[in-house]
DRENFI-997138 format. One record per residue (C-alpha): x, y, z; residue number from 1; residue in three letters. Coordinates in nm, 2 decimals, always signed. Layout:
BEGIN
+--------+--------+--------+------+------+
:      u :      v :      w : resi : resn :
+--------+--------+--------+------+------+
:      X :      Y :      Z :  NUM :  ala :
...
+--------+--------+--------+------+------+
This chain:
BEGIN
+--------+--------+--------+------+------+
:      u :      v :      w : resi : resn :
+--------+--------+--------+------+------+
:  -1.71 :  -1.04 :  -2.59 :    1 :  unk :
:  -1.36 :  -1.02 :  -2.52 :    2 :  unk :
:  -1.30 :  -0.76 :  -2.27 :    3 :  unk :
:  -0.95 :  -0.56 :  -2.26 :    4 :  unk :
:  -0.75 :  -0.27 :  -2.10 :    5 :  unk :
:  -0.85 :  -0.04 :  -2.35 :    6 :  unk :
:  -1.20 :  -0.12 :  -2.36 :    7 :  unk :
:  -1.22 :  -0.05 :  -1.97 :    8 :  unk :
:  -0.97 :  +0.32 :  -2.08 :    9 :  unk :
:  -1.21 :  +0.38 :  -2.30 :   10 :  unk :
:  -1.50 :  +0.39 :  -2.09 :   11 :  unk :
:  -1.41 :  +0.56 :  -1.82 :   12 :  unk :
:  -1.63 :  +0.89 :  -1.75 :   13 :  unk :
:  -1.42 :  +1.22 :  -1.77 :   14 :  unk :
:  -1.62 :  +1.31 :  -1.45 :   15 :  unk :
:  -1.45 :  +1.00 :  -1.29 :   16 :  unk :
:  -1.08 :  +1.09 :  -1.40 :   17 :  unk :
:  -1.12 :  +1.41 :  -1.27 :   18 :  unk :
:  -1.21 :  +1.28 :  -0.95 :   19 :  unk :
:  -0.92 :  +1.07 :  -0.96 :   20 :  unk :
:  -0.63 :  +1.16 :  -0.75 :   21 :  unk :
:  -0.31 :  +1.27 :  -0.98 :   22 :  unk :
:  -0.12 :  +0.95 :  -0.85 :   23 :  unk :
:  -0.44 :  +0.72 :  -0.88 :   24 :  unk :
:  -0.47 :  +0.85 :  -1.25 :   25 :  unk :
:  -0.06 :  +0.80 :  -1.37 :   26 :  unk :
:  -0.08 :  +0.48 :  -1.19 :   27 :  unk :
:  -0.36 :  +0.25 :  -1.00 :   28 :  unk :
:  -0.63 :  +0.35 :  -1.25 :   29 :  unk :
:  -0.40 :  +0.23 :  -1.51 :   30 :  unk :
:  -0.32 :  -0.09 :  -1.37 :   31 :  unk :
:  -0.67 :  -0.14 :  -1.30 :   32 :  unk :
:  -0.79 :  -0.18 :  -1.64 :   33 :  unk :
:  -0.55 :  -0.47 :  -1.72 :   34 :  unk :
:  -0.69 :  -0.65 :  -1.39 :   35 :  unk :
:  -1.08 :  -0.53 :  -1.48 :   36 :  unk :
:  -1.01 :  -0.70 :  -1.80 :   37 :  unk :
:  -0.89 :  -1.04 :  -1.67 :   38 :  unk :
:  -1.20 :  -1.04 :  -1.42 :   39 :  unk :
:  -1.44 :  -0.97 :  -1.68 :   40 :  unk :
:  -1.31 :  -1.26 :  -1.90 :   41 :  unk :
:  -1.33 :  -1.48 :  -1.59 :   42 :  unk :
:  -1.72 :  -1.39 :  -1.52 :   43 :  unk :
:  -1.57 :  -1.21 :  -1.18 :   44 :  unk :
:  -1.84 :  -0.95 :  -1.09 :   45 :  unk :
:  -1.76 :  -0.59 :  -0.98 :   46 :  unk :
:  -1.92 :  -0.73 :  -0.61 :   47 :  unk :
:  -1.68 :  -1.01 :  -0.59 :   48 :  unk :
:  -1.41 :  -0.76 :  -0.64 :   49 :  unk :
:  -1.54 :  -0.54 :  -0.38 :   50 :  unk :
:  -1.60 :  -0.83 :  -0.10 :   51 :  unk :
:  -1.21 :  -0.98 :  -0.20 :   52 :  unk :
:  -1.09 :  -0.61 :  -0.12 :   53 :  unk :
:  -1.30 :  -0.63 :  +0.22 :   54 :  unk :
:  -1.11 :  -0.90 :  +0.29 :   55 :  unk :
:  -0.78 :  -0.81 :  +0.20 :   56 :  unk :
:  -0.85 :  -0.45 :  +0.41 :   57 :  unk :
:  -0.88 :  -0.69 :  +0.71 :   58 :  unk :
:  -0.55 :  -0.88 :  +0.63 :   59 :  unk :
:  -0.39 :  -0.49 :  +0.59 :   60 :  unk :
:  -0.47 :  -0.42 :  +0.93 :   61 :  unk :
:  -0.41 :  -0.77 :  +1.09 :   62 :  unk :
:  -0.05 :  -0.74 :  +0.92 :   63 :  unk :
:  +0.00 :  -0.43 :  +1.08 :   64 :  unk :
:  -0.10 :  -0.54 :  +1.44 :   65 :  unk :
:  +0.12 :  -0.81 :  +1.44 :   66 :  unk :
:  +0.51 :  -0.69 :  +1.60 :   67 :  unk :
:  +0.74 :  -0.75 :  +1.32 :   68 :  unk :
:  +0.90 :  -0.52 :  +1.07 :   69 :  unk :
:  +0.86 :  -0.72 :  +0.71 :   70 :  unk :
:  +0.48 :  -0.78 :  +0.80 :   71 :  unk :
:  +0.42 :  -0.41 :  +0.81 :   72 :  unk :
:  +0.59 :  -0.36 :  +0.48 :   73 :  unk :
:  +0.32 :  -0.66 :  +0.36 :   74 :  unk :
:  +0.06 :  -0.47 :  +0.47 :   75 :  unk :
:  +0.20 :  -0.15 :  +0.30 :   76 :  unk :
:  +0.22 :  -0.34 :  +0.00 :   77 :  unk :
:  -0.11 :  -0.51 :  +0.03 :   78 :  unk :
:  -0.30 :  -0.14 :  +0.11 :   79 :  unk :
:  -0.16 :  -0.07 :  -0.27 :   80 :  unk :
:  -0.31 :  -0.36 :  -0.42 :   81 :  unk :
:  -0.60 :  -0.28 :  -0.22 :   82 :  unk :
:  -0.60 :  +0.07 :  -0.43 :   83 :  unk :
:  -0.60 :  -0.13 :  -0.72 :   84 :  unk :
:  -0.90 :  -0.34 :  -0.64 :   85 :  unk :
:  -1.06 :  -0.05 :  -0.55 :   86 :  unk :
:  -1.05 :  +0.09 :  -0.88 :   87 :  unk :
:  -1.14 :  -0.27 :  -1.07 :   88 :  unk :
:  -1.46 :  -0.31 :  -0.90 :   89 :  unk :
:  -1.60 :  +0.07 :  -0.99 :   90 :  unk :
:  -1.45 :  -0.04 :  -1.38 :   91 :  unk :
:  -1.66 :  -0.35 :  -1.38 :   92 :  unk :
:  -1.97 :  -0.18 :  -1.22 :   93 :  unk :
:  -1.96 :  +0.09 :  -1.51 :   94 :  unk :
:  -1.80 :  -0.06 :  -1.83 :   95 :  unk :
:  -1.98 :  -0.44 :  -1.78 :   96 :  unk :
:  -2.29 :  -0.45 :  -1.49 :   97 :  unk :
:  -2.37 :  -0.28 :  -1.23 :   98 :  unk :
:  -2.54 :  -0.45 :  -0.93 :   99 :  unk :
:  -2.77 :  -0.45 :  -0.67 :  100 :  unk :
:  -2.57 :  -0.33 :  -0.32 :  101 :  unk :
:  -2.30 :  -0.21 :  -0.55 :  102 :  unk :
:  -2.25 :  +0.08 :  -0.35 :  103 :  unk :
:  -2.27 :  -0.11 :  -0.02 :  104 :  unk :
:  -2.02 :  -0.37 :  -0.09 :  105 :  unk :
:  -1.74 :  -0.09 :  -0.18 :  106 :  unk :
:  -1.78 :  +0.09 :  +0.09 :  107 :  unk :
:  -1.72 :  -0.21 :  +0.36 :  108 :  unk :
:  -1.37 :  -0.25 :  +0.28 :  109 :  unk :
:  -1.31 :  +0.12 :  +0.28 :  110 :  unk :
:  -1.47 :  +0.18 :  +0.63 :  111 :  unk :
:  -1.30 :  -0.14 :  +0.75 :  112 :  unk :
:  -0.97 :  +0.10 :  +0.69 :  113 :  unk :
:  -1.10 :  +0.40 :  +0.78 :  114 :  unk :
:  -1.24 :  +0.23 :  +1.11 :  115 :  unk :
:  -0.89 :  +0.01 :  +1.20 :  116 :  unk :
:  -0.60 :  +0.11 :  +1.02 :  117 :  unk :
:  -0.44 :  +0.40 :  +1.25 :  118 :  unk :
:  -0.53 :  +0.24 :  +1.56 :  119 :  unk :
:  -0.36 :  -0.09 :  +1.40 :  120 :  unk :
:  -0.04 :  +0.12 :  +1.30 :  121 :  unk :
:  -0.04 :  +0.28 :  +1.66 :  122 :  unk :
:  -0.03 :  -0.07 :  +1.82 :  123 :  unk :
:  +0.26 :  -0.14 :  +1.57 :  124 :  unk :
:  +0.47 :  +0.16 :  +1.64 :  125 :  unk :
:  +0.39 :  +0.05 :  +2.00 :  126 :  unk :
:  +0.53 :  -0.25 :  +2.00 :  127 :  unk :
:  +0.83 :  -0.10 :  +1.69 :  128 :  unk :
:  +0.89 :  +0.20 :  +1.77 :  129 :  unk :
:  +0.91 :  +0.50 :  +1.51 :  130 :  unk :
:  +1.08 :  +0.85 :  +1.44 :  131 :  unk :
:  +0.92 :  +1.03 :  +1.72 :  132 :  unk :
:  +0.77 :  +0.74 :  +1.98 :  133 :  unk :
:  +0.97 :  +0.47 :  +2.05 :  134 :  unk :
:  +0.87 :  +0.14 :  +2.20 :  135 :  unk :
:  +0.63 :  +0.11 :  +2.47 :  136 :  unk :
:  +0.49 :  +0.48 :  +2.41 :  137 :  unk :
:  +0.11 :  +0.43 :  +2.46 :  138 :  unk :
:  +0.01 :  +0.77 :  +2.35 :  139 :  unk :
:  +0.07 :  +0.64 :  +2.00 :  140 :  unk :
:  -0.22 :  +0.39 :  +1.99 :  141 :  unk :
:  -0.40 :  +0.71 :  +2.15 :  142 :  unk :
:  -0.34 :  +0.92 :  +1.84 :  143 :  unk :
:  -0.39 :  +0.68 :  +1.65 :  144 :  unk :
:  -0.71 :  +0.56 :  +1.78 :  145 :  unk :
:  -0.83 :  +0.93 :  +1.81 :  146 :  unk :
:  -0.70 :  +0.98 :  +1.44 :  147 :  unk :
:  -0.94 :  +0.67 :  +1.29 :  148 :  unk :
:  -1.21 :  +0.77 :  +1.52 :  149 :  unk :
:  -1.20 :  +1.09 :  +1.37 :  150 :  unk :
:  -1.23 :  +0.95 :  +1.00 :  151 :  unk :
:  -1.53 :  +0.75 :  +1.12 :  152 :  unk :
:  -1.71 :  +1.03 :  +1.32 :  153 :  unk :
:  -1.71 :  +1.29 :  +1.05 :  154 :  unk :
:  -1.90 :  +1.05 :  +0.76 :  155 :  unk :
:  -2.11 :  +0.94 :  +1.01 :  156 :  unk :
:  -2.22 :  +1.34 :  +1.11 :  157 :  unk :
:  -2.24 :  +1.40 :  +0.73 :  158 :  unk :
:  -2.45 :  +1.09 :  +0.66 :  159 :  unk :
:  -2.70 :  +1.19 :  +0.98 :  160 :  unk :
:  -2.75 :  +1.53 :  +0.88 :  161 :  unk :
:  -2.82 :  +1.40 :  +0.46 :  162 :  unk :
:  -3.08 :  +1.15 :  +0.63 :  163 :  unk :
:  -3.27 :  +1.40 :  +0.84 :  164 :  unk :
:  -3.25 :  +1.69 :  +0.57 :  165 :  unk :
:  -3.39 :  +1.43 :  +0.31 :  166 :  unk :
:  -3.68 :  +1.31 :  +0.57 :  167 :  unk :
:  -3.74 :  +1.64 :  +0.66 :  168 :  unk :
:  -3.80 :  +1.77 :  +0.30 :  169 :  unk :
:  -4.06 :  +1.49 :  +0.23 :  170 :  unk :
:  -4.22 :  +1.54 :  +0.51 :  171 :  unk :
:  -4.23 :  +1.89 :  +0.41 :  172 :  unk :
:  -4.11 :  +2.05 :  +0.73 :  173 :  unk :
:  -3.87 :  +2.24 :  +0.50 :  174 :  unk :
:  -3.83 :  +2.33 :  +0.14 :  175 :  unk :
:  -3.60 :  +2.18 :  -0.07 :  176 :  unk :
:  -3.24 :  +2.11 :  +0.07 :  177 :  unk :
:  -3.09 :  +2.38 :  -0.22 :  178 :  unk :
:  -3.28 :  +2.64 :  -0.10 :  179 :  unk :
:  -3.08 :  +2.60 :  +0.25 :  180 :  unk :
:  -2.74 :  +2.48 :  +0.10 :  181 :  unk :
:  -2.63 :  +2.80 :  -0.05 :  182 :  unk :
:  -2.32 :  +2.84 :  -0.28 :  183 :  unk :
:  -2.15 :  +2.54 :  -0.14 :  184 :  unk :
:  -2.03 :  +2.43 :  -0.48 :  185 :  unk :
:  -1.68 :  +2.55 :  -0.46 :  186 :  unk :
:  -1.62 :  +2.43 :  -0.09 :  187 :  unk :
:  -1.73 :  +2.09 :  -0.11 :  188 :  unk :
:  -1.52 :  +2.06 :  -0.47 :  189 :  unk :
:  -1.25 :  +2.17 :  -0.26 :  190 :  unk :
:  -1.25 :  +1.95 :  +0.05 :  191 :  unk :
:  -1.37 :  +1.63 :  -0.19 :  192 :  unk :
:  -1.04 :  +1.71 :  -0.42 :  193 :  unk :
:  -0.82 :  +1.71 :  -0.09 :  194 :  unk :
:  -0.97 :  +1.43 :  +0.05 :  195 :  unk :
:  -0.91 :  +1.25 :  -0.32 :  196 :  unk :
:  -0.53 :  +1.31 :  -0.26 :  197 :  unk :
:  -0.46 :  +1.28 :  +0.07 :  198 :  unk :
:  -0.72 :  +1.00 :  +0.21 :  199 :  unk :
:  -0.66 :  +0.66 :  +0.15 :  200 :  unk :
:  -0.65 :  +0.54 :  -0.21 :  201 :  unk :
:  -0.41 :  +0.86 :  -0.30 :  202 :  unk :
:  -0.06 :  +0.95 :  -0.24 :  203 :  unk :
:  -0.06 :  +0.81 :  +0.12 :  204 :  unk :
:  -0.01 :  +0.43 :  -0.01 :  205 :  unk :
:  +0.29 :  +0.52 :  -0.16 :  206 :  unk :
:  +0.37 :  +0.68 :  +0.14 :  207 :  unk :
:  +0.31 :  +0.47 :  +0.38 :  208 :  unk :
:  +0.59 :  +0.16 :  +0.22 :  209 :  unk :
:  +0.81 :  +0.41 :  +0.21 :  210 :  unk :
:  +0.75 :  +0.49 :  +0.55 :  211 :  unk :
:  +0.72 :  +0.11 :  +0.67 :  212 :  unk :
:  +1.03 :  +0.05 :  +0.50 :  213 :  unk :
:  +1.24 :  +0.34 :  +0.70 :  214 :  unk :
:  +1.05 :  +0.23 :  +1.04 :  215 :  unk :
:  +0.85 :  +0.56 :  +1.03 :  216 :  unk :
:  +0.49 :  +0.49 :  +1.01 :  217 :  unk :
:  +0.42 :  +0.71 :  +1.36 :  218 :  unk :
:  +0.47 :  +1.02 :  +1.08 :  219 :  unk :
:  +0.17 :  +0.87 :  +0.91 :  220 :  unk :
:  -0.06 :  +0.81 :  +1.18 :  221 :  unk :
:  +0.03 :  +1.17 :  +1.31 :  222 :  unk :
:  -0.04 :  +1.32 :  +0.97 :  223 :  unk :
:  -0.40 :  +1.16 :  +0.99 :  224 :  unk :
:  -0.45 :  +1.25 :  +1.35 :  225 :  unk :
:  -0.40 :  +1.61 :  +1.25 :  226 :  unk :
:  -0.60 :  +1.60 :  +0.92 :  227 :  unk :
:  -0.88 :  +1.40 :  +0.99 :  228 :  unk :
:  -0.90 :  +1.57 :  +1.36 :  229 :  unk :
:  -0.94 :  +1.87 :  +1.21 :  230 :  unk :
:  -1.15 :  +1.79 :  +0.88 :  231 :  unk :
:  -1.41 :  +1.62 :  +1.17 :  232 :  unk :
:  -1.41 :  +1.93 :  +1.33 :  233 :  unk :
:  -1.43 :  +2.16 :  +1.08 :  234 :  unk :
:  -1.71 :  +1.99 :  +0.90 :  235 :  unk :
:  -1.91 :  +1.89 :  +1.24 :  236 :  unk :
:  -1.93 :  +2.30 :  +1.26 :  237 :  unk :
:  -2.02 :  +2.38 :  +0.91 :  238 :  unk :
:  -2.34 :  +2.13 :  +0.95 :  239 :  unk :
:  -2.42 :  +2.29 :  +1.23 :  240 :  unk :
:  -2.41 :  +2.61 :  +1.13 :  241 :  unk :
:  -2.60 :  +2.45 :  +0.80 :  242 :  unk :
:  -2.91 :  +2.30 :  +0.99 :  243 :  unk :
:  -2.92 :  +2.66 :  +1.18 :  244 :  unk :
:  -2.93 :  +2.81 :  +0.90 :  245 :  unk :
:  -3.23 :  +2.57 :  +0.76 :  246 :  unk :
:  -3.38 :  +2.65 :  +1.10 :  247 :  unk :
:  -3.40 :  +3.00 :  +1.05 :  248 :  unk :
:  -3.51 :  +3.05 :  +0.70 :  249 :  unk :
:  -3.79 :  +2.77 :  +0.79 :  250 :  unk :
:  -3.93 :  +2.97 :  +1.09 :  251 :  unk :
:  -3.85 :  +3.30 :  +0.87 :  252 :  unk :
:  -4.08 :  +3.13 :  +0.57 :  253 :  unk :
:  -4.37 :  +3.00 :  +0.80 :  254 :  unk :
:  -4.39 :  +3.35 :  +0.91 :  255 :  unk :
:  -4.40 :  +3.48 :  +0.57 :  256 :  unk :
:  -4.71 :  +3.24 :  +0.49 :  257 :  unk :
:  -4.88 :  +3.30 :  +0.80 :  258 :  unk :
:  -4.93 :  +3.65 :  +0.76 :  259 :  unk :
+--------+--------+--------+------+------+
């Protein structure tokens, strides 16, 4: 079969587009289906894709920790390839075979960014300069570090409080987790459509060469600091409030049983 662009635009889920961010969807997404279609032809599998992209996510944030202006604007250009790759590999998973380990193999290169990127763009601004630090201001790689530390902490809260909410529903220490969750619907459509346009893979590529280009990228890594400083917080507060919740109505629905 001769796969091509259309083929892969064809057979993309609505779900999937809407989940798109508006700049992923009028641009990357599009370009992705010519390259889905070349690695398809050439027997590439959607893992490949999704290891190269690791890979190239670790030359973004090398390029960005070494002190010189046109390797920063590499690496912006790079992290918008990366975009693209990004999109291939979930093409090829759906339109031609998924995989075993699928799922982990995407998420490497993303967490590699999410892990390294801002503290790598601190130490570049640091040694660069930008609009509000200039060289030789350590507080940058601070916010910086404290802005991808941030990104890390939160999935790693959300993913904790899945696990045990999953164990503790088979071991049936509490009901089923929708009987807890409440009407979270709306929120989490919310915070998963802001994330979609402002996390990585959305506008802030675009951003980010422009900003590499004017010598500005401590607006960036300020920007994250704020957003994913607060989104940590935010959501480290609404699962705690969610497993007291659980908490409750379990002690509240032994009691009920007991009587």
């Amino acid at each position: 079969m001769k796969y091509t662009a259309k083929y892969f635009s064809d057979n993309m889920p609505v779900e999937k587009k809407i989940k798109d961010s508006i700049l992923c969807r009028l641009l990357y997404r599009k370009l992705s289906f010519y390259f889905s279609a070349l690695a398809a032809n050439a027997g590439v599998s959607a893992n490949t894709i999704s290891y190269v992209s690791t890979i190239e996510g670790i030359i973004v944030c090398v390029m960005f920790l070494i002190p010189n202006y046109y390797s920063n604007i590499l690496g912006a250009i790079l992290i918008n390839f990366w975009v693209i790759l990004d999109c291939v590999d979930g093409n090829l998973a759906r339109s031609v075979k998924k995989q075993p380990f699928g799922e982990f193999a995407d998420a490497i290169s993303s967490y590699i960014l999410v892990a390294f990127m801002c503290v790598c763009m601190g130490f570049s601004i640091y040694n660069l300069g930008g609009v509000f630090f200039k060289k030789e201001n350590v507080y940058i790689i601070l916010i910086g570090s404290f802005a991808s530390i941030s990104n890390t902490l939160m999935r790693l809260i959300y993913q904790k409080y899945k696990n045990v909410e999953k164990r503790l529903t088979e071991e049936g220490i509490i009901r089923k987790a929708e009987d807890f969750s409440g009407n979270h619907n709306k929120l989490n459509n919310i915070i998963v459509r802001i994330d979609s346009e402002l996390g990585l893979g959305a506008l802030c590529c675009l951003i980010l060469l422009i900003l590499a280009i004017f010598r500005a990228l401590d607006i960036m890594v300020l920007f994250y600091f704020i957003y994913y400083g607060s989104a940590c917080l935010i959501s480290t507060l609404i699962y705690i409030k969610k497993s007291v919740r659980a908490t409750k109505k379990y002690k509240i629905y032994n009691m009920e049983n007991n009587k």
